[in-house]
PABALO-759053 format. One line per 3 residues: for each residue y, x, z of C-alpha. Coordinates in steps of 0.05 Angstrom, whole numbers. Last residue first. Layout:
BEGIN
Y,X,Z ~ ...
***
This chain:
BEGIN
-646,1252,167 ~ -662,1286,95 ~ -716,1242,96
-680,1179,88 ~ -655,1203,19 ~ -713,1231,-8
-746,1169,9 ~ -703,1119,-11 ~ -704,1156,-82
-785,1157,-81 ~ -784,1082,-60 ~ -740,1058,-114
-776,1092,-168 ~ -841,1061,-140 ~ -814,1005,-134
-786,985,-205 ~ -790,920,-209 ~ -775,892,-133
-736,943,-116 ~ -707,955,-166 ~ -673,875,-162
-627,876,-215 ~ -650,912,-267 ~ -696,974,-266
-714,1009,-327 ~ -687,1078,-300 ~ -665,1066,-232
-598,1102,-231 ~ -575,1151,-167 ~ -508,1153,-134
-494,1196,-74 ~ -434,1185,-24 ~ -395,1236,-3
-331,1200,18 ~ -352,1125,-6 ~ -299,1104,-60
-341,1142,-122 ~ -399,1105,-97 ~ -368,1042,-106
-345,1049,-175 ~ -410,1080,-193 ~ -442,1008,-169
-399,975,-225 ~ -409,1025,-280 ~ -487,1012,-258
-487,939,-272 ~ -478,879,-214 ~ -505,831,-262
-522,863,-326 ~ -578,904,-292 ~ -614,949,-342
-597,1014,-308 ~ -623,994,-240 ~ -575,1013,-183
-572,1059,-129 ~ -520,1078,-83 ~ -540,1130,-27
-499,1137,39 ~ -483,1188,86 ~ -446,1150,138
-365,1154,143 ~ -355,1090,108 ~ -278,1083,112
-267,1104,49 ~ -299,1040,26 ~ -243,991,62
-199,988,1 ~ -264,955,-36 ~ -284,910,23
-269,838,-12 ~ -309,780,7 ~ -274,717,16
-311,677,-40 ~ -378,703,-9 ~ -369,659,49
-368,599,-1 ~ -421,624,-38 ~ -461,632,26
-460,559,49 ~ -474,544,-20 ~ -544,581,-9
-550,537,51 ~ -529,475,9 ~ -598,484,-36
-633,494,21 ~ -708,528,0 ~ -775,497,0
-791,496,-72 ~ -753,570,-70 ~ -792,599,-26
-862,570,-64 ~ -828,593,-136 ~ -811,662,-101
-887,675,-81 ~ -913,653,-156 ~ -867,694,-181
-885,756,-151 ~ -962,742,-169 ~ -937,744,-252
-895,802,-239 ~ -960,843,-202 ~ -1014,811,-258
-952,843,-305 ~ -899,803,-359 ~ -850,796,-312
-860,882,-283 ~ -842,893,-361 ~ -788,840,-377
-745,875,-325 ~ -724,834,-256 ~ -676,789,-232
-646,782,-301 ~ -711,745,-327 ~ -709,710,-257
-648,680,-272 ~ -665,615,-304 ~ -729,595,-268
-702,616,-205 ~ -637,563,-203 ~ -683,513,-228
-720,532,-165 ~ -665,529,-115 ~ -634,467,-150
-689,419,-150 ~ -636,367,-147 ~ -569,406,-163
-530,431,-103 ~ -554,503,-121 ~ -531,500,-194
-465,466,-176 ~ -462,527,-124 ~ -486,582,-178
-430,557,-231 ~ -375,554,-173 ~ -391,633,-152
-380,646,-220 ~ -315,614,-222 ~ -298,647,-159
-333,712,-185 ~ -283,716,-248 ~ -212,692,-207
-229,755,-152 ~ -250,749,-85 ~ -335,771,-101
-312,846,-68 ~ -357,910,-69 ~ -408,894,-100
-492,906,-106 ~ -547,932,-147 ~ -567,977,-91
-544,997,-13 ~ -573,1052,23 ~ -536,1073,95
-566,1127,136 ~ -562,1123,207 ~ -518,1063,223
-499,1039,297 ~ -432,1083,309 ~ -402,1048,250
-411,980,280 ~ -358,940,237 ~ -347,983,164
-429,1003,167 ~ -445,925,176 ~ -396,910,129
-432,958,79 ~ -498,932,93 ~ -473,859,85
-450,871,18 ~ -516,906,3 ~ -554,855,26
-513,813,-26 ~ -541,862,-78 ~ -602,897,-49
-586,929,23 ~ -617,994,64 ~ -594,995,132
-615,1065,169 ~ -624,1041,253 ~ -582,1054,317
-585,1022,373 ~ -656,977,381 ~ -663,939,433
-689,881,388 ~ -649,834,410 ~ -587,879,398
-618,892,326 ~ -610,820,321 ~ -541,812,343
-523,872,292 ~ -554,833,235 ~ -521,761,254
-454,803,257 ~ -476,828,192 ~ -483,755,168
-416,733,194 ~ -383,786,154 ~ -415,770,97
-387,698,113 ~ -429,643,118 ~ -405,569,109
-433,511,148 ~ -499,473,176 ~ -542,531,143
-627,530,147 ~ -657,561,195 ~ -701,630,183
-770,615,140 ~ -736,644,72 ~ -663,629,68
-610,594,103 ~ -596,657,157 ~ -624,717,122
-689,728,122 ~ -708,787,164 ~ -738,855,149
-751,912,203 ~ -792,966,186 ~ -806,1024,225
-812,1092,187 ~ -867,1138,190 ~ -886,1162,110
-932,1109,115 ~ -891,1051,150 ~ -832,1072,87
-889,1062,43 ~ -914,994,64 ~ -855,964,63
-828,981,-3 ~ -866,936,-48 ~ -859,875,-7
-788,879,0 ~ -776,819,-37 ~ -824,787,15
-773,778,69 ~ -731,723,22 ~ -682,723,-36
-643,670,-57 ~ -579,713,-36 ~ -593,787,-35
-647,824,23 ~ -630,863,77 ~ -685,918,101
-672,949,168 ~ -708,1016,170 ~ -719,1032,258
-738,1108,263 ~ -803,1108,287 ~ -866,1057,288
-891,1004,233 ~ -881,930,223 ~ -822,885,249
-822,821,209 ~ -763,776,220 ~ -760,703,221
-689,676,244 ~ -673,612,291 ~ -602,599,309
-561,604,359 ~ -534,673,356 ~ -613,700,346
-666,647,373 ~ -718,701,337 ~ -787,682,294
-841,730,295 ~ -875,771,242
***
């Protein structure tokens, strides 16, 4: 784990493992360690694992201004650049998955395999700028990161993985990130987010691509990730039984085993 002068501005990433390059993109409020339960078995079955925070969150700089998605894949593809590496599979949760999919639409000839779950496919519409209004008043708040977590990690991830020594150790990491998060960088992102609209642009993704999304996510739900399957030429769509919005996190062994399938079929 290192941390990268990428366009300007300081980004932790953590590079484990050797082979075809993985890079895993995490949502907003998220950090590195969200994909703690998949690292280890993509670096097992031979995979190398890239996973960054996003710029504003986790141990990468905080934000001075706004962030587009399509800022942040330019901030992927300039690290991937650092890194030497050409090609890699992306694999996205929620606003990762936004930026995966931009990433795919910009530097087509760079993605492998392209995995995105529990995510969207524009946030431009009257519904997610008032939403996207609620989470920046909540970010902006005093202790707004972790406020912020306290009230949606019960639809971050099911009641059963919450309730587990696992859930319960989870939490404890994300109320530390969040206790030293930037309130205004996650703004930062809500107003990028505000201009993001790819859903004419799907047919254009010309990788083969999995969708996944947890069944019990009333976020992003699975009618809404079908949608965006159905507009990616070939695309595959799988449901994470029990999962909500972050499979990854609570159901990763589920998540995993679909990744993998996919991935291998390289």
């Amino acid at each position: 784990m290192t941390i990268k002068q990428i366009l300007g501005a300081d980004l932790y990433v953590k590079d484990v493992g050797q082979g075809e390059p993985v890079l895993l993109i995490h949502g907003i409020t998220n950090f590195h360690r969200s994909w703690a339960g998949q690292i280890d078995s993509l670096v097992q079955q031979g995979y190398r694992v890239i996973v960054p925070d996003l710029p504003g969150h986790g141990d990468s700089a905080p934000l001075q201004q706004k962030m587009t998605v399509d800022a942040l894949a330019a901030t992927m593809a300039a690290l991937l650049d650092d890194m030497g590496i050409a090609t890699a599979h992306l694999c996205g949760v929620s606003l990762g998955g936004m930026v995966a999919m931009t990433f795919a639409l910009r530097y087509p000839q760079r993605v492998k395999r392209l995995i995105v779950a529990d995510t969207a496919a524009r946030f431009d519409s009257e519904p997610h700028q008032k939403m996207l209004a609620g989470w920046t008043a909540d970010f902006l708040a005093e202790d707004g990161p972790l406020n912020r977590l306290k009230k949606t990690w019960p639809m971050l991830v099911n009641e059963a993985f919450r309730s587990s020594a696992d859930g319960d150790a989870a939490f404890k990491e994300w109320v530390i990130n969040a206790q030293k998060a930037s309130g205004s960088s996650y703004a930062y992102v809500c107003d990028g987010l505000v201009e993001y609209n790819i859903e004419n642009a799907l047919n254009g993704i010309t990788q083969p691509t999995l969708v996944l999304v947890g069944s019990e996510d009333k976020m992003l739900t699975p009618v809404d990730n079908q949608a965006i399957a159905d507009k990616i030429p070939g695309a595959l769509f799988e449901v994470i039984k029990g999962g909500s919005h972050l499979p990854n996190v609570d159901s990763a062994q589920a998540f995993n085993a679909a990744v993998l399938r996919f991935l291998d079929k390289a």
